[in-house]
Rosetta silent file (secondary structure, phi, psi, omega in degrees, C-alpha in Angstrom):
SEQUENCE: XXXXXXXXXXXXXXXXXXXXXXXXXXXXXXXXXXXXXXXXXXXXXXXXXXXXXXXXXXXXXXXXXXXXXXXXXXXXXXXXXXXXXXXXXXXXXXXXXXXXXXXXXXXXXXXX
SCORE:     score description
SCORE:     0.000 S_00000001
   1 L     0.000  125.167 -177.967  -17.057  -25.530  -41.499 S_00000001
   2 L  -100.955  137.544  173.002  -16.902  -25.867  -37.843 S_00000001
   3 E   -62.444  148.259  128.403  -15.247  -29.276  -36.200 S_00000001
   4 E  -105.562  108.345  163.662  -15.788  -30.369  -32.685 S_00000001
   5 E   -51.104  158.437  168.013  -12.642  -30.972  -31.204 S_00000001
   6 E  -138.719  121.037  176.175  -11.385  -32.559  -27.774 S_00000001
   7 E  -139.851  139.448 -164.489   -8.307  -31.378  -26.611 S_00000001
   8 E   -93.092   93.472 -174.481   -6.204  -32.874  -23.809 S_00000001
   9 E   -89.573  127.332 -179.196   -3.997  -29.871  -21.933 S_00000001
  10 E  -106.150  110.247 -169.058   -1.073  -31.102  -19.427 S_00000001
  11 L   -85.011  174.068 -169.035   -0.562  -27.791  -16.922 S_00000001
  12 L  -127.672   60.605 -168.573    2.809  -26.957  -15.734 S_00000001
  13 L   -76.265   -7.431 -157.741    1.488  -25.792  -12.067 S_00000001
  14 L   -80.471  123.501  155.396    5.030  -26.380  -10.183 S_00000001
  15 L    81.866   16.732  155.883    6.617  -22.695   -9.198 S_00000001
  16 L   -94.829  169.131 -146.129    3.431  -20.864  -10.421 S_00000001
  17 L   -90.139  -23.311 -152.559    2.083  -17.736   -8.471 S_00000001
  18 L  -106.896  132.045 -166.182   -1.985  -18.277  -10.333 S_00000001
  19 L   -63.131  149.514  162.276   -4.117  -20.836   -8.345 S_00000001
  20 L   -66.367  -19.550  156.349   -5.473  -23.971  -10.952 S_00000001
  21 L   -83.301  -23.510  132.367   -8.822  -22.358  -11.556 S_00000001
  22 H     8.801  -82.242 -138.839   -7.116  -19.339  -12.075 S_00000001
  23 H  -110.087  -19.858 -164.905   -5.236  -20.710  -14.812 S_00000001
  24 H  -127.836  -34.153  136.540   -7.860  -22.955  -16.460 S_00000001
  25 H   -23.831  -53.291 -179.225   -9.935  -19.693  -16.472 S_00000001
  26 H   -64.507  -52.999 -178.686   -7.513  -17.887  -18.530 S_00000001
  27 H   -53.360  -46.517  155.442   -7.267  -20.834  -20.711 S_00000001
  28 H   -53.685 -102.423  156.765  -11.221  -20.690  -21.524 S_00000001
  29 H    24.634  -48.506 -157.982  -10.495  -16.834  -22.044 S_00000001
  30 H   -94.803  -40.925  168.392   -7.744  -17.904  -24.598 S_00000001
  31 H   -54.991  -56.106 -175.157  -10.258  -20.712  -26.303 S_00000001
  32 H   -48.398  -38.213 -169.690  -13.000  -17.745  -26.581 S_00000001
  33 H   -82.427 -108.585 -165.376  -10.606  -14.989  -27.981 S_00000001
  34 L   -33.638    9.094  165.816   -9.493  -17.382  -30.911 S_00000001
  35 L    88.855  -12.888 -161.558  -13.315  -17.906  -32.090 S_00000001
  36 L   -95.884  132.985 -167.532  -13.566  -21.713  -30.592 S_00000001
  37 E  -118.839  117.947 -122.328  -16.715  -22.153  -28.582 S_00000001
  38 E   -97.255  118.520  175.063  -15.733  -24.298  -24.876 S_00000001
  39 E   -85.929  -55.651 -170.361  -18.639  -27.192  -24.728 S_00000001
  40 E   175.707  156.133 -138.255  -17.367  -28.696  -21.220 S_00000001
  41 E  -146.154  121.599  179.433  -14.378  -28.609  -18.972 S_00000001
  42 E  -160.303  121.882 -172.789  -13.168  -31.436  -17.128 S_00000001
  43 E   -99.948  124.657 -142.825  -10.413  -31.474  -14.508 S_00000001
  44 E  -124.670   30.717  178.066   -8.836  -34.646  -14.254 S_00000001
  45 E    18.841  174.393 -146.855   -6.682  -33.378  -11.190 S_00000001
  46 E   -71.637  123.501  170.067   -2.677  -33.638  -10.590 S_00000001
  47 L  -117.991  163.073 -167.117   -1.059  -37.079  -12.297 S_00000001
  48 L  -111.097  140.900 -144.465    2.054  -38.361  -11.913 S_00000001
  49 L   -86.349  113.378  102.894    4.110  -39.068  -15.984 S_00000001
  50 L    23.659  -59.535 -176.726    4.460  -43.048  -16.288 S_00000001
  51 L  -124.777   96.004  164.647    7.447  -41.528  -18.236 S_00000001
  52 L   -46.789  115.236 -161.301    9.259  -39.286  -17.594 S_00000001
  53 L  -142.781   83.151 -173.575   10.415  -36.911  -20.478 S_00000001
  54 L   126.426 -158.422  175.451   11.749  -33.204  -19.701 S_00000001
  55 L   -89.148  -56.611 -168.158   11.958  -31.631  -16.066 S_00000001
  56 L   -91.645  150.459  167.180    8.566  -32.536  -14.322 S_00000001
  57 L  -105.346   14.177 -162.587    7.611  -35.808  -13.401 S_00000001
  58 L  -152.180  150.800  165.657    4.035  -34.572  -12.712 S_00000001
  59 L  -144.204 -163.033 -130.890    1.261  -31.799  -14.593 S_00000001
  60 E  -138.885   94.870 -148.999   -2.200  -30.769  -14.061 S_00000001
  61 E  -106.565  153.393 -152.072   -4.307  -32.901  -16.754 S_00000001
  62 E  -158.487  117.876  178.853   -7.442  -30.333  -18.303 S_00000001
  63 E  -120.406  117.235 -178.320   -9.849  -31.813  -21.116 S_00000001
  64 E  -131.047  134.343  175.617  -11.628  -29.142  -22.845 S_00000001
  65 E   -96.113  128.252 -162.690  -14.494  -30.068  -25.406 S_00000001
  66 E  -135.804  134.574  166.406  -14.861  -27.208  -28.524 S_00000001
  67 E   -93.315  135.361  150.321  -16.316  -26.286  -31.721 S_00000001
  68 E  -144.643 -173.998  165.413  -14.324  -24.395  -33.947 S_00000001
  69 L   -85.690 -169.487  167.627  -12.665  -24.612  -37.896 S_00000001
  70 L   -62.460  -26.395 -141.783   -9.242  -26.115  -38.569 S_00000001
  71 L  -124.039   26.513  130.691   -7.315  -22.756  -38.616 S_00000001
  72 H   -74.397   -5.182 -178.944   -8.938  -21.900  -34.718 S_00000001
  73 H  -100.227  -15.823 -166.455   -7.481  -25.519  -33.876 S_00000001
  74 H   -91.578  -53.841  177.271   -3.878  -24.053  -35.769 S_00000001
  75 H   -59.683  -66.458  134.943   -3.969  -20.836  -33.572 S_00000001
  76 H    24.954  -89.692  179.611   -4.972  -23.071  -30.644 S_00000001
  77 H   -60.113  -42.699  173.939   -1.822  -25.111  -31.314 S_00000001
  78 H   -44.501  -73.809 -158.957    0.381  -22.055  -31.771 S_00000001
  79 H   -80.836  -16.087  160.256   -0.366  -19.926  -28.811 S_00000001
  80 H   -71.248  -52.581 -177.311   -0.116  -23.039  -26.487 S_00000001
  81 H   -28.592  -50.364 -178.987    2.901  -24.582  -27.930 S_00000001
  82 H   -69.077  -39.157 -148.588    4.468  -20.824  -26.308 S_00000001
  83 L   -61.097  134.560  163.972    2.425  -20.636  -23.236 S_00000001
  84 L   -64.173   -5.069  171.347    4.898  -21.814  -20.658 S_00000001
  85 L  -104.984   11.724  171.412    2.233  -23.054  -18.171 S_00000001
  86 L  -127.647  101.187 -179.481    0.950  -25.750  -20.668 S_00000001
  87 L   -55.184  -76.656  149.056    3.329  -28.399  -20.758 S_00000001
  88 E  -113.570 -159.271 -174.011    1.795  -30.447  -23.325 S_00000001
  89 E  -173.128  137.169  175.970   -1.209  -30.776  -25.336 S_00000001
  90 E  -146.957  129.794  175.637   -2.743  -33.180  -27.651 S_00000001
  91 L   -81.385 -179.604  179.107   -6.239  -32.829  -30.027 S_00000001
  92 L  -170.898  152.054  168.904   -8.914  -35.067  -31.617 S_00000001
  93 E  -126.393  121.275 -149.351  -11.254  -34.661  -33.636 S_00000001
  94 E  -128.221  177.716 -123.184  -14.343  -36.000  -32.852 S_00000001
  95 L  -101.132  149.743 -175.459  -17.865  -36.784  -34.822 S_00000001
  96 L   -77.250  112.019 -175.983  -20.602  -34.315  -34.225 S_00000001
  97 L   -33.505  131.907 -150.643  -23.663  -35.068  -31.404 S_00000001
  98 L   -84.916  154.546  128.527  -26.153  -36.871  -33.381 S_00000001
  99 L   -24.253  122.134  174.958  -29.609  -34.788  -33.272 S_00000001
 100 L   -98.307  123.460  173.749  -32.452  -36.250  -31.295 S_00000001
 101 L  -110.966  155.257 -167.514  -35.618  -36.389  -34.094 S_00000001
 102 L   -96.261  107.926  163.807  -39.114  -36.967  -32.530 S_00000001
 103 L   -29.500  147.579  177.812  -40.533  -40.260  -33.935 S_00000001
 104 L   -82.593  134.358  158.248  -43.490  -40.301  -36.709 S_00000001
 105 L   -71.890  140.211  176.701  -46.927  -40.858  -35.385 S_00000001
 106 L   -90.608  158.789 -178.621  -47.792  -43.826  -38.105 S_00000001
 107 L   -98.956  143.809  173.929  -51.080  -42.527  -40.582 S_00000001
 108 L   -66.963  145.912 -172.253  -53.828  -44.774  -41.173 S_00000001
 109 L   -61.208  107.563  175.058  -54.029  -46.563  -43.882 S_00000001
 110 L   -96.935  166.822 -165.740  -56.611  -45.364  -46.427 S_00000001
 111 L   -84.088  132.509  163.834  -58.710  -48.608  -48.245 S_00000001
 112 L  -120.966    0.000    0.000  -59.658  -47.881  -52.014 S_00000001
């Protein structure tokens, strides 16, 4: 049964050589290969960490909305957890667009 997910990517852009569309290409490339099908893309541009935790105080924040199952959300989780330009990442899971239905014409009443 496919989910739609929202998941919230933090890039790691500091000392890389590939430009941020670059990079957020490949990353749609990497949703597509694992079966998950990319809804909308939204680039929330360079933020600076409240808190710092690790070596950067700053990433590259990337919201990408997706359908997939659970075990395209586990591979997902896998192959980022390694990538070294995505610092962190956090999911949701979130309720399915409700279906626009076309209103009933009402029928006349018949008299008996």
């Amino acid at each position: 049964m496919k989910n739609r997910y929202e998941a919230l990517l933090i890039l790691n852009i500091k000392g890389s050589d590939e430009s941020v569309k670059e990079l957020i290409e490949r990353l749609e490339g990497d949703f597509a290969k694992e079966g998950a099908k990319i809804e909308s893309v939204q680039k929330m541009d360079r933020r600076h960490f409240t808190y710092v935790k690790g070596k950067l105080d700053s990433g590259y924040y990337v919201n990408f909305i997706f359908e997939g199952t659970p075990a395209v959300l586990e591979k997902l989780n896998a192959k980022f957890k390694l990538d070294p330009d995505v610092y962190r990442e956090k999911y949701k899971n979130l309720a399915f667009k409700p279906k626009v239905v076309k209103p009933r014409t009402a029928r006349p009443v018949k008299a008996v």
